[in-house]
PDB file as gemmi writes it, atoms N, CA and C in Angstrom:
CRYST1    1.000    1.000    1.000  90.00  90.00  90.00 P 1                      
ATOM      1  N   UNK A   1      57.955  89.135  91.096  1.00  0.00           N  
ATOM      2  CA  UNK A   1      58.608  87.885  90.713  1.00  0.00           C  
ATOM      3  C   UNK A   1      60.052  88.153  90.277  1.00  0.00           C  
ATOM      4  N   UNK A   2      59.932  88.996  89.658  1.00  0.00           N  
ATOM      5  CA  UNK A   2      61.232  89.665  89.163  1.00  0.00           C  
ATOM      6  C   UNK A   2      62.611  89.681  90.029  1.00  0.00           C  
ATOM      7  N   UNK A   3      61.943  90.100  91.081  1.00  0.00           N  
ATOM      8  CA  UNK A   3      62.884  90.498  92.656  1.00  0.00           C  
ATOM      9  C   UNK A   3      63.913  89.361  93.177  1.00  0.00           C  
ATOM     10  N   UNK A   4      62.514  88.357  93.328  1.00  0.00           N  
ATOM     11  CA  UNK A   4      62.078  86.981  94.153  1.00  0.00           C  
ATOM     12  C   UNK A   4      63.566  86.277  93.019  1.00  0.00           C  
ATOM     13  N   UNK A   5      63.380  86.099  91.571  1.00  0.00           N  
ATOM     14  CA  UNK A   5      64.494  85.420  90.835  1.00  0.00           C  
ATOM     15  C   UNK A   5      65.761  85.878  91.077  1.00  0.00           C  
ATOM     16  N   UNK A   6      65.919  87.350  91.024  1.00  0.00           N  
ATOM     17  CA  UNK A   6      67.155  87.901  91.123  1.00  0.00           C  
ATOM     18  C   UNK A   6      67.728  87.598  92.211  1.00  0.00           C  
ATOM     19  N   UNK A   7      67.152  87.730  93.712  1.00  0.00           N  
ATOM     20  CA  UNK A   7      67.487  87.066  94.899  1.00  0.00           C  
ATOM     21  C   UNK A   7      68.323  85.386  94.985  1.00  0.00           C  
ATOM     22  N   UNK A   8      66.968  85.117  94.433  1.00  0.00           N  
ATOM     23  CA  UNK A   8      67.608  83.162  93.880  1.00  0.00           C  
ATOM     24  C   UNK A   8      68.528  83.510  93.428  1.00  0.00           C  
ATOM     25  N   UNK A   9      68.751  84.190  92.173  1.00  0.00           N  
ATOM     26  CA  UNK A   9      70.064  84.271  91.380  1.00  0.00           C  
ATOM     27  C   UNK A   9      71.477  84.159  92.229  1.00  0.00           C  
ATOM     28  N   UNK A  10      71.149  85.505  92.477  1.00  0.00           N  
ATOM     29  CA  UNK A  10      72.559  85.897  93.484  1.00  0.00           C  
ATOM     30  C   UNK A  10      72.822  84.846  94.980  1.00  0.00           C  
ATOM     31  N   UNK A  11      71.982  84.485  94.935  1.00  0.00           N  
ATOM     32  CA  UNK A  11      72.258  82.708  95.631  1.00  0.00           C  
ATOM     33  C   UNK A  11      72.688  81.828  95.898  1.00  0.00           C  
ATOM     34  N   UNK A  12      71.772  81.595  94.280  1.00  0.00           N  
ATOM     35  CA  UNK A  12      72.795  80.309  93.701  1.00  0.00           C  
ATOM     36  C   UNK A  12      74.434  81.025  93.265  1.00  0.00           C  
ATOM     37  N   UNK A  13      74.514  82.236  92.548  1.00  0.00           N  
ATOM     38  CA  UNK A  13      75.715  82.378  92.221  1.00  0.00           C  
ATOM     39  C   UNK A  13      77.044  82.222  93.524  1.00  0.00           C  
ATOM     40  N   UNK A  14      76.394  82.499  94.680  1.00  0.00           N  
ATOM     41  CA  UNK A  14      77.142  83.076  95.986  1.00  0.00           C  
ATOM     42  C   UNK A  14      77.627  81.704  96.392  1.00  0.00           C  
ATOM     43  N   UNK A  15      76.620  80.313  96.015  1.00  0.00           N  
ATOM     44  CA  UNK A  15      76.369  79.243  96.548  1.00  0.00           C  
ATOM     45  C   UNK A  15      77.525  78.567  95.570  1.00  0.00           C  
ATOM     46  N   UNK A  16      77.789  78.463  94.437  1.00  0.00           N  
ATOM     47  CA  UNK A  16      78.473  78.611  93.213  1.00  0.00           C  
ATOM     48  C   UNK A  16      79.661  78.835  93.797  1.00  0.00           C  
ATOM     49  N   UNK A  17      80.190  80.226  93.956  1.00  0.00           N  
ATOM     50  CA  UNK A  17      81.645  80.631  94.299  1.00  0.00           C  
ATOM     51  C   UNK A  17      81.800  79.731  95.424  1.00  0.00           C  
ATOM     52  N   UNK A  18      81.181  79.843  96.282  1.00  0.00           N  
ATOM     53  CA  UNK A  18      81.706  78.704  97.734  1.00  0.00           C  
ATOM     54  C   UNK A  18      82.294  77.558  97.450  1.00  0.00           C  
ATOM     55  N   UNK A  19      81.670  77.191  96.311  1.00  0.00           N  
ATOM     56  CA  UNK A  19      82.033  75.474  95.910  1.00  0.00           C  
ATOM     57  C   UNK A  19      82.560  75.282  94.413  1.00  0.00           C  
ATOM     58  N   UNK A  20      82.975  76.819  94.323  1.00  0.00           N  
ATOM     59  CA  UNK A  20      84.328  76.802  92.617  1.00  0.00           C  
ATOM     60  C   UNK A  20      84.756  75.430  92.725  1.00  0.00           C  
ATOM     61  N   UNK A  21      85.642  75.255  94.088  1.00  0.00           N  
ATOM     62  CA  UNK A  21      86.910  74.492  93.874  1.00  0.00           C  
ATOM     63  C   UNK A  21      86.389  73.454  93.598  1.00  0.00           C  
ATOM     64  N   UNK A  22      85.631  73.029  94.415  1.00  0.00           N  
ATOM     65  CA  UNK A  22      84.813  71.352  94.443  1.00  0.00           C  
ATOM     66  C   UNK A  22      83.944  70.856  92.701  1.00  0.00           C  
ATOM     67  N   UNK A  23      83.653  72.409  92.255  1.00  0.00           N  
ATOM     68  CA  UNK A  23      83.001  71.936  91.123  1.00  0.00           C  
ATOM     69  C   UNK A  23      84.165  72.110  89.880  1.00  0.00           C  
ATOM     70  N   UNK A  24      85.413  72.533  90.330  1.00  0.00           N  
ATOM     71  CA  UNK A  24      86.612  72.956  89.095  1.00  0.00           C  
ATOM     72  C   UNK A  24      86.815  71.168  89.008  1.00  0.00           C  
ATOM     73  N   UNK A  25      87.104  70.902  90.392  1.00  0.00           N  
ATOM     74  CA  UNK A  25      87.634  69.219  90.403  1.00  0.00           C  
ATOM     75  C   UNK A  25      87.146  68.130  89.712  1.00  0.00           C  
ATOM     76  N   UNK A  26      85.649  68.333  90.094  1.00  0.00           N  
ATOM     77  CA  UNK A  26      84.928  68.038  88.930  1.00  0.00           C  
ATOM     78  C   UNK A  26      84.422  67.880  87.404  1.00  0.00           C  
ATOM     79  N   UNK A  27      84.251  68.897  86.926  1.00  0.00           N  
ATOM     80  CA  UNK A  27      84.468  69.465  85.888  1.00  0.00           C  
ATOM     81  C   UNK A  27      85.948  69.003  85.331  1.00  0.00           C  
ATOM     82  N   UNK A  28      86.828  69.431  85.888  1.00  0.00           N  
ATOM     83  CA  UNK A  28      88.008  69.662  85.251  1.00  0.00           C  
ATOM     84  C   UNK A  28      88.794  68.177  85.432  1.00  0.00           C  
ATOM     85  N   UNK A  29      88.888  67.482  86.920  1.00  0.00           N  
ATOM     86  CA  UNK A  29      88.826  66.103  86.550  1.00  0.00           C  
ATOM     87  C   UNK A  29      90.267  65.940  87.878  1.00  0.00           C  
TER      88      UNK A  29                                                      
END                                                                             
């Protein structure tokens, strides 16, 4: 299970950087 999360993790994080900008705009306004 351990594996399986860390995988997700690095994922979502990878999934995350792709869409910084879109979520800075957001966030930030």
């Amino acid at each position: 299970e351990n594996h399986l999360k860390i995988i997700a993790s690095c994922s979502f994080a990878k999934h995350m950087l792709e869409k910084e900008d879109s979520y800075q705009d957001v966030y930030l306004g």
